[in-house]
N, C-alpha and C positions, 0 to 999 in steps of 0.2 A: 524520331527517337522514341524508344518504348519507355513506360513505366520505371523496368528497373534500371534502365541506366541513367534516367533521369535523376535517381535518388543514389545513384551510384556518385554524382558529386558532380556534372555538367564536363564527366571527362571525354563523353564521346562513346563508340562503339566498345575499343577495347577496357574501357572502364564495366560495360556491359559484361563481357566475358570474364573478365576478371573474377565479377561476383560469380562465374558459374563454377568455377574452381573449389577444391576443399582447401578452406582453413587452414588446413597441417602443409597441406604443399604452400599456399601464400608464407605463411610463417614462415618456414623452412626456407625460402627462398628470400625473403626480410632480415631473415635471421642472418645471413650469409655478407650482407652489404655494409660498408662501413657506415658510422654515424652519422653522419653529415646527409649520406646519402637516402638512410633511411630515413631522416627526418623530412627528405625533400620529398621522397615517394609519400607519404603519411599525408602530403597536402594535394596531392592527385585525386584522390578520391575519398568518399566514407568508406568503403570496403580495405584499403589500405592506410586509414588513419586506425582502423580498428585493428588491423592486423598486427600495424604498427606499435600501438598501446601494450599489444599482448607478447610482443617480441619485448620489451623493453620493461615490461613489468618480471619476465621470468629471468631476465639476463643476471649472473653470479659474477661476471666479470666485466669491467669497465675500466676504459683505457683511454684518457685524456688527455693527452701527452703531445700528439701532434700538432697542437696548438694550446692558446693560452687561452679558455674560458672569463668571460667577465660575471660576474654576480648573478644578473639578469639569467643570462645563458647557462650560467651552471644549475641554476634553481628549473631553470623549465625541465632542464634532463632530469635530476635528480629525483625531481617529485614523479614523475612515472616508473622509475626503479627503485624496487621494492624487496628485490631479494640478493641485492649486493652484497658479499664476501671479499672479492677484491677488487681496490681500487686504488686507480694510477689518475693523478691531477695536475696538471701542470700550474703553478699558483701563483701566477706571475701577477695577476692582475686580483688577486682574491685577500684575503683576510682572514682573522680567525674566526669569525662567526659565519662565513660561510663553509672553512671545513668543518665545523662542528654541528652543521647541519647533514652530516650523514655520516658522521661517526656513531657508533651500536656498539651493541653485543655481536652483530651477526658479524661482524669484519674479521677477518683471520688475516687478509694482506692489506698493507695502506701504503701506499706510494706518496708523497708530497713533495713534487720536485718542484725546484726554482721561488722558494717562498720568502721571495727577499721584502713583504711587508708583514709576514705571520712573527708573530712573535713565540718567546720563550712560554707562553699562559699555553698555545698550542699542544705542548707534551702535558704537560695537567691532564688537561680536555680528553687524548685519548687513553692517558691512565685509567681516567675518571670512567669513561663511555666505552671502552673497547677492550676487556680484562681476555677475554678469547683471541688475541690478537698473535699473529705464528710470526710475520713479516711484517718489519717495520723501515723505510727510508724517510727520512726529513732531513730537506737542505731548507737550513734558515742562514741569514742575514748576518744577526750578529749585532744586534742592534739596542736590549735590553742590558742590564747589570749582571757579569756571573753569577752571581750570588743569586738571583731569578732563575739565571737558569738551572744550576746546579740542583736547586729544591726543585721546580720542574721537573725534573730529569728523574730524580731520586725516586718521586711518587712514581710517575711510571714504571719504571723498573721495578718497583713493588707492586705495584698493583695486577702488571703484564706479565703472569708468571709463566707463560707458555713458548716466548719468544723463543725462535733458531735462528733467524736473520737478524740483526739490526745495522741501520745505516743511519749514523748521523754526521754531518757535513755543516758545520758554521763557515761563512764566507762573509765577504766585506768589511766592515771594518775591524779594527783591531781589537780583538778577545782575548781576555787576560785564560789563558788555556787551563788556568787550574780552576775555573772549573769546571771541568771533567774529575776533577780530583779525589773525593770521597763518593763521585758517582758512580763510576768504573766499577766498585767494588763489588757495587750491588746486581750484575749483569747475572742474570738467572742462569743455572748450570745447565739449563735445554738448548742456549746460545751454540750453537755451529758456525753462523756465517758472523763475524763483527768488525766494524768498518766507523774509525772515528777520525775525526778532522774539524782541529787543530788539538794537539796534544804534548803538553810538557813532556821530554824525556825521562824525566823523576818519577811523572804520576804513570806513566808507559811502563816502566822495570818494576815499581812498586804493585801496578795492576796484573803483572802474570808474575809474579814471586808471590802475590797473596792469592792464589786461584786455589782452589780446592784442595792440591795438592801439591800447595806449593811451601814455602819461604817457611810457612805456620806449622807444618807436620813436621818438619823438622827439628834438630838440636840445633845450640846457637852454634856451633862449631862447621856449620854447611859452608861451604868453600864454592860459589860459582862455576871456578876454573874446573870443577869436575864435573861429567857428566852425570844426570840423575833419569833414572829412569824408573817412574812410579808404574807399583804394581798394577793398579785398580784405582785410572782417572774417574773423576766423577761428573767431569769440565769436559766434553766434547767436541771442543772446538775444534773446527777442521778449518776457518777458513779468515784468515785473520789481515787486517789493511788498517795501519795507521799515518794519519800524517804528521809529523815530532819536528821539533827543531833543529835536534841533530843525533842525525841514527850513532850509533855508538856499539862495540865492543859489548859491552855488559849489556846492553838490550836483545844481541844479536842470541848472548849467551840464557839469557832467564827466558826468550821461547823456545829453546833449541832444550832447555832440561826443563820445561813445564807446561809445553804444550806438544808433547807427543806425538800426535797425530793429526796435526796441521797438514794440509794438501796444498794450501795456495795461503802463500808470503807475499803479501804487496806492502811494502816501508817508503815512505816517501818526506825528507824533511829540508825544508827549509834557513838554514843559518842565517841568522843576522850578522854576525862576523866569521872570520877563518876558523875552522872547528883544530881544538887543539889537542895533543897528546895526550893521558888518556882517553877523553872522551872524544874520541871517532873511531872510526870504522877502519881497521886494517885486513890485513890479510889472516891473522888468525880469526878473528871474527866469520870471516867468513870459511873458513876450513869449519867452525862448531855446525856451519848448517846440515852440516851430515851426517849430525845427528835427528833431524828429522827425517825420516825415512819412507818417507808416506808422502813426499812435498814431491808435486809434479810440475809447481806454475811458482815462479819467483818473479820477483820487481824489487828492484832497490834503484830508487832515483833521488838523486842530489840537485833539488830545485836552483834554479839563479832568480827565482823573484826577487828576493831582498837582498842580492849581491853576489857577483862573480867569485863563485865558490866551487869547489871540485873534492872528490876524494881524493886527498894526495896520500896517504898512508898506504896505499892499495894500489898493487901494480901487477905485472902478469903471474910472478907467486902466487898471488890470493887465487888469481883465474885459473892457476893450473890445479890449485886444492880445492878450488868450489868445485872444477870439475870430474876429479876423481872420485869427491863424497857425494854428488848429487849426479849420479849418469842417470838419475830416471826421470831429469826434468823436460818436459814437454813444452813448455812455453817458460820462455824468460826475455827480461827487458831490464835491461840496463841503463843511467843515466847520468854524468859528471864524472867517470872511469877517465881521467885524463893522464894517468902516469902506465894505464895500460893499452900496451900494444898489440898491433897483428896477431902475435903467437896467444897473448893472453885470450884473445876474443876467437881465435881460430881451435881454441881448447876445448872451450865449449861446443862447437860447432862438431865438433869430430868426437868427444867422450859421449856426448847427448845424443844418441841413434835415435831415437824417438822427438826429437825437440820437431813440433810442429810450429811454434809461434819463437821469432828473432827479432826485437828492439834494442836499436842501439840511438844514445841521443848525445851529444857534443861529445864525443871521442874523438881528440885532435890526433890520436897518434892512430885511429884505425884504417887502414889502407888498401889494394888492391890485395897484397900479397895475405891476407886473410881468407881471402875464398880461393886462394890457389894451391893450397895445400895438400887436397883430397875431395873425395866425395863429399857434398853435402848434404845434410840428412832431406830427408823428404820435406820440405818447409811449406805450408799453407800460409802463413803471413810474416812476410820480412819486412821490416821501418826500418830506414837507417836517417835518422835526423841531422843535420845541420853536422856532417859528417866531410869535411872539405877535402880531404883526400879522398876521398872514392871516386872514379869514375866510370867510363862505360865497361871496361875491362870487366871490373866486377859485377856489373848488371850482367853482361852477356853470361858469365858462370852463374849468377843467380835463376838466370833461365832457363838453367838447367834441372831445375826442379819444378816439373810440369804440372805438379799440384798447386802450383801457387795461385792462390786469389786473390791474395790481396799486395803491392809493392808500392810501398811509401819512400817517397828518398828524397821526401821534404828539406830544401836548404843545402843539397850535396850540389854546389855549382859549377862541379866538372864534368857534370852527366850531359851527353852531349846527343848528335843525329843519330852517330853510329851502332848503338845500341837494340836502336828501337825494334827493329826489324825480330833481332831474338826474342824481344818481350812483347810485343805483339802474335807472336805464334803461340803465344802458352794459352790453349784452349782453356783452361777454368779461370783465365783472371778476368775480377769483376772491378776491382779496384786500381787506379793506376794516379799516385799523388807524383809529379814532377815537377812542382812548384819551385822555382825557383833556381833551373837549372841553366843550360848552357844552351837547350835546345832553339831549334830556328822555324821558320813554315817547313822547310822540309819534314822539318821531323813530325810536324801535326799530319805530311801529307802519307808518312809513313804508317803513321796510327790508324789514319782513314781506311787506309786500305787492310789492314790487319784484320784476323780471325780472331781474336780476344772478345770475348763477351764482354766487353767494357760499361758498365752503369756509373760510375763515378770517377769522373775524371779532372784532376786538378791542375791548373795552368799557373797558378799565381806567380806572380813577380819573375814571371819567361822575359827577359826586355828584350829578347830577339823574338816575340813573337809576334806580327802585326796580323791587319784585317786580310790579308793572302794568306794566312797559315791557318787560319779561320774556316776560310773558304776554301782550301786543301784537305783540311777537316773532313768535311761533309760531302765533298764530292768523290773523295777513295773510291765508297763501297757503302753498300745497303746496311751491313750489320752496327754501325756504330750510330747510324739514324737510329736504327731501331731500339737499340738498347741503350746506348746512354740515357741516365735519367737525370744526374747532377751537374754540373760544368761552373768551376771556378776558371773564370779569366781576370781574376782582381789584379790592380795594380799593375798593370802592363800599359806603360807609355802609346802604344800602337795600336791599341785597342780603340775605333771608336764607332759611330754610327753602322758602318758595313760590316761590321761584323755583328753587332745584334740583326740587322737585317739578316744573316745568313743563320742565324741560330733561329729568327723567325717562321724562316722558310724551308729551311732543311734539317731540322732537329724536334720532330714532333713527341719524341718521347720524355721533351724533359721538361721536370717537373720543380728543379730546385736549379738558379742561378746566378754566379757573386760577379758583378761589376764593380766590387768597392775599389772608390779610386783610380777609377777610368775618366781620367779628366773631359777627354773628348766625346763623350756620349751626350747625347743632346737630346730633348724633348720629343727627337724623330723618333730617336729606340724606343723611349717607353711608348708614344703613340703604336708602333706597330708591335710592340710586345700586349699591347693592351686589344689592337682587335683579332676579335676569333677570326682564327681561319681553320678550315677543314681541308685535307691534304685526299690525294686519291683515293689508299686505302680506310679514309674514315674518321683516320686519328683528327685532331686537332693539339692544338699547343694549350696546356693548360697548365698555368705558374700556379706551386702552392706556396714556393717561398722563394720574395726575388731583393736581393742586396743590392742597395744603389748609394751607401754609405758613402760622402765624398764626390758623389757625382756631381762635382761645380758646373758643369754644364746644363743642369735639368734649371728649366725656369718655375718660379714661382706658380705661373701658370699652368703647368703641368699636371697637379695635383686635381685639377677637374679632370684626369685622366681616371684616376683612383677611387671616383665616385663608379654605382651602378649605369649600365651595366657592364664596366669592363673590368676583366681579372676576376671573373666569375668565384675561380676556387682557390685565389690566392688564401694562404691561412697566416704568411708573415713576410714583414715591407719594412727593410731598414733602410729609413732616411736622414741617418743622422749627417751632419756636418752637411746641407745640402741650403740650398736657398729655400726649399722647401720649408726648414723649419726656423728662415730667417723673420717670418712674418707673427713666432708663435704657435702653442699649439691648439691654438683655439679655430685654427683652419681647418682642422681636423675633425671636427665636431660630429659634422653631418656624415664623412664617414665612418665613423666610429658609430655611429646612429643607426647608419644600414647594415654595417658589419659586425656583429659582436662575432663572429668567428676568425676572423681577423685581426691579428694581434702590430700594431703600429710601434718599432722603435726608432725611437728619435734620438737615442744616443748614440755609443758604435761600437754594439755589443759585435759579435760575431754571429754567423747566420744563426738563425732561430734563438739567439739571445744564447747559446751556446757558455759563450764565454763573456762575461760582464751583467747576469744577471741578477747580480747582490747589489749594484746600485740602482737598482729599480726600484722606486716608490711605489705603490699603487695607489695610496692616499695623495701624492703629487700628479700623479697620473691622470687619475680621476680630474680634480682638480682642474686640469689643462684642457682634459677633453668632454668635462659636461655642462 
């Protein structure tokens, strides 16, 4: 070994050549690799730790998201970037004195998703430290006194005078919504994109009646029921998402005369009781959205979190006048539309020539005879949720729109074998959710053999699906090896050991997979989901995030599977409800010691904490696992 490869770091020859290389091309080639990965190249040698330094010292953009950082790990990154503008942080495990450790002046975008232990002091902090700021998201908890957060909030928005996006989201426990109340008001007139959740419907009508050009430039004699159409807005907003208690009539009306130039409506409220006359949502409500005239992307959904609730004022009338005043919408989604039928949803379908994006969610009266009316427009993503009249009939005519990538038909339990065949030929689909339907092995052996570029594919709650339809799966055809990269088989009775073995052996593309509530899986799966294997062409199987939520089968034992080195690049492992976490999480320890890139849930969020990450402590967390 010569001189300089010696000093090169003890990496051998090609550590040698490395150094012969210029700088600009090492960097440029650093520059290109994900984090994880650059950090791992950085301990190969001195010539790519130094490279490494210099890629990470000049980077503007940082994107943290794909896993949940712990303290330790976010400070080692942090402190080598130095010219960050925008940053995206997943804050599951973090606090506020770690994101105020790289909050500046220099930030224009700040991402904080999932900060179910940061508190309301957080918006202070980037009032205080980040007055440059363009784009702002923060999902908090929910955990302080409104009255905290509201004066929070207020500073910010005073001090932030540049904002066009903002995003704020409380979740978890129960938030007295007002306040948002006298905060709202302060929302800078540069605002374009604004996105709040949870929001009283009083301080919602009150917040765009007092907009610049609103409620206050008028005489007291302004009448709602008529349109208003201001000369010379001074309010910008184009792109507006609330979530309210209960959408209403008079709210639909004070956007529709005060926010002119709105492009994308997303409403979404949750009732605690049956919403009653006036205040709900009828069909003239919806006829006023046509006085937005710029609105390409609608969403109005009627949550059932806190109780089996529907819009009942609203039936296919409403459907035939949203459709006539809004032909220039491009995506809509619909949600609790329960007194509207086929024609109502088939109006849309046929006035909207341009509708690229179709969500419909608990429509009990939507049915086959909805897609049989006519052409469909060109659709790139159709959902039809928990829709129990549908079945294959209508898949097959949805297949007739060969731009389709993405078809979710989550909960529609009459979708059957017969289908498949048509929706497997639609060369651009990437996505295919059939969770929960009627299908058998057959039909997995249909998909197998399909031309569909398939990456994400969902099986959930098939109870006709067993470890044969598994194995039909992967044996079709070359292209679903290749390209799938997700596979939900959660909660399927017939799921058990043979079929992780066959996703071990014949599915080396994927990188994300849910067994929650596969009772029969047993300490064999994860043994063989844990050792590497290398396939012909190279690939190997490599989990970044595997769901074993519910797996009563996995033994205590198990869990020395989860140490080094196996599950090399997993980044997230939910074990909740398992024997695993019957012992405590202080078995946890050691791995949580080797992995800080590795994020451990022990509850039963959904994959990547998805869905339930506002009961996550990190102060309990810690706790458990140090």
């Amino acid at each position: 070994m010569n001189k300089r490869t010696a000093h090169g770091g003890g990496g051998g020859e090609g550590c040698g050549l490395l150094e012969r290389l210029p700088n600009s091309i090492i960097n440029e080639i650093l520059g290109k690799l994900e984090l994880e990965t650059l950090c791992s190249a950085a301990c190969v040698s001195r010539t790519l730790r130094s490279s490494a330094s210099q890629v990470l010292s000049s980077l503007t953009t940082l994107d943290l998201s794909s896993f949940s950082p712990d303290v330790r790990t976010l400070e080692h990154i942090l402190h080598r970037c130095s010219a960050l503008k925008r940053v995206t942080v997943d804050c599951l495990r973090l606090g506020d004195s770690s994101v105020r450790s790289f909050l500046g002046e220099q930030i224009e975008e700040l991402n904080l998703l999932k900060g179910s232990s940061l508190s309301y002091q957080v918006l202070f902090s980037i009032g205080r430290k980040c007055p440059n700021l363009r784009v702002l998201v923060v999902e908090l908890a929910g955990w302080d006194v409104p009255k905290i957060f509201t004066r929070c909030f207020m500073h910010m928005l005073n001090r932030c005078s540049y904002l066009e996006s903002l995003c704020i989201k409380i979740r978890g426990s129960e938030l007295d919504a007002s306040g948002f109340r006298s905060s709202v008001l302060s929302v800078p007139n540069t605002v374009k994109v604004l996105k709040l959740q949870p929001l009283l419907i009083e301080d919602a009508i009150s917040f765009i009646n007092d907009l610049p050009y609103g409620r206050n430039a008028l005489n007291d004699s302004f009448d709602l029921s008529i349109p208003f159409y201001p000369l010379s807005p001074r309010f910008t907003l184009q792109k507006l998402s609330l979530v309210v208690d209960v959408i209403s009539d008079e709210l639909i009306i004070s956007i529709s005369n005060f926010v002119p130039l709105l492009v994308e409506l997303d409403l979404e409220d949750r009732p605690c009781s049956e919403p009653q006359l006036p205040k709900d949502l009828t069909n003239s409500g919806l006829q006023r959205l046509g006085s937005c005239q710029h609105l390409i992307a609608l969403s109005l959904i009627r949550s059932k979190l806190n109780c089996q609730v529907s819009f009942k004022a609203v039936n296919d009338m409403g459907m035939f006048l949203l459709s006539e005043s809004c032909k220039g919408l491009q995506a809509v989604r619909l949600g609790g539309f329960s007194k509207v039928s086929d024609a109502g949803f088939a109006a849309i379908l046929l006035s909207c020539r341009n509708l690229k994006k179709f969500e419909v969610r608990n429509a009990s009266l939507l049915s086959d005879l909805a897609f049989l009316n006519g052409a469909l427009p060109s659709l790139v993503d159709m959902k039809l949720w928990s829709c129990s009249l549908i079945t294959s009939e209508s898949v097959n005519e949805l297949a007739s729109s060969s731009d389709l990538e993405v078809l979710d038909l989550s909960g529609c339990r009459s979708i059957a074998d017969s289908c498949l065949s048509r929706v497997t030929s639609l060369h651009r689909l990437t996505t295919l959710n059939i969770g929960g339907s009627d299908i058998t092995d057959g039909g997995l052996a249909i998909i197998g053999r399909g031309n569909s570029p398939i990456t994400h594919l969902c099986l959930s709650c098939c109870k006709r699906v067993t470890d044969k339809g598994i194995a039909l799966l992967f044996s079709g055809g070359e292209r679903i090896r290749e390209k799938l990269l997700a596979l939900d088989v959660g909660y399927i009775p017939g799921i058990s050991d043979k079929a992780i073995f066959t996703i071990a052996e014949f599915a080396p593309s994927v990188t994300e997979l849910c067994i929650r509530y596969c009772y029969s899986v047993t300490d064999a799966s994860l043994e063989i989901l844990a050792t590497e294997r290398r396939f012909e062409d190279g690939k190997k199987l490599v989990l970044r995030r595997l769901d074993l939520c519910s797996c009563v089968g996995l033994s205590v034992k198990s869990y020395e599977l989860l140490k080094k080195p196996f599950f090399s690049g997993l980044k997230w492992l939910g074990v909740g409800r398992t024997q695993l976490t019957s012992k405590g999480m202080a078995i946890f320890t050691e791995i949580r010691e080797e992995r800080p890139w590795l994020t451990l849930c022990l509850g039963g969020c959904e994959m990547g904490c998805h869905d339930g990450w506002q009961f996550h402590r990190a102060d309990c967390y810690q706790e458990g696992l140090s």
